[in-house]
N, C-alpha and C positions, 0 to 999 in steps of 0.2 A: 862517738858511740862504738863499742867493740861488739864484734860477734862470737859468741860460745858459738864452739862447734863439739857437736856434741854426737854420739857414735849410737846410728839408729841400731834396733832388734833388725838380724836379716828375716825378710817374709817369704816363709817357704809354703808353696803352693800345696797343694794333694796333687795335683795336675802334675807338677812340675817335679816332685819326689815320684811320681811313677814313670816320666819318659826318662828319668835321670835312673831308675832298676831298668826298665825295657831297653835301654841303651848298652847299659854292661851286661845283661844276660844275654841280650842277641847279640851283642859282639863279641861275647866269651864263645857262645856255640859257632859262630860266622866264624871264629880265627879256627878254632878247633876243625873245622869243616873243610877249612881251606889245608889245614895241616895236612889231615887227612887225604890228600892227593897226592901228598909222596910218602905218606906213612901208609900201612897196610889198615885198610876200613874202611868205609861205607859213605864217603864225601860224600857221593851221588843223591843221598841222605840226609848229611847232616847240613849242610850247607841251605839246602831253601826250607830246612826246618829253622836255622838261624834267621834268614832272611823273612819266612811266615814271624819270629816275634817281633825284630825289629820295623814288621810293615805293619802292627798296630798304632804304632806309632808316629811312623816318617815316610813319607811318601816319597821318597827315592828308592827306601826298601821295596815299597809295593810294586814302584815301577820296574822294578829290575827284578821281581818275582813274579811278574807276570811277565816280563822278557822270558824268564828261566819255564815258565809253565808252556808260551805257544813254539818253545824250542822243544820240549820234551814232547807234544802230544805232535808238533811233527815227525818227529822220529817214530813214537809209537802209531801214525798213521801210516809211517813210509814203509816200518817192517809189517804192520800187520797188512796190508794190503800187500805187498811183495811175496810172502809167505803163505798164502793162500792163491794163491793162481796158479801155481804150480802143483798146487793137492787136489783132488778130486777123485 
């Protein structure tokens, strides 16, 4: 007995066409952001706006965009409190 092998339809998901855009759009804005550190503009910005799309999706995104969030509201708690005890 011989077996046909025979060449299935690929099964594309809805699911899986949209981590496969959310993947190259946040990683188009994420390289851009990153560029943006030695080029002249607004990393600081574009960088966990890449990482907000790519953390729809993947959860490593999310965790290292909420690394980038309790590093930033340290900073904005370090200055604002620093900054005001000296005014009055």
């Amino acid at each position: 007995m011989q077996r046909r092998w025979t060449l299935k339809k690929p099964e594309f998901s809805l699911r899986g066409v949209r981590r496969l855009v959310v993947a190259v759009i946040g990683t188009t804005v994420l390289a851009f952001g990153l560029a943006l550190t030695v080029l002249p503009g607004p990393a600081i910005v574009v960088i966990p706006i890449g990482l907000g799309i790519l953390a729809t999706e993947f959860l490593w995104a999310r965790r290292l965009l909420d690394r980038f969030r309790q590093g930033a509201s340290r900073i904005f708690r370090r200055n604002d409190s620093g900054g005001r005890q000296g005014r009055q």
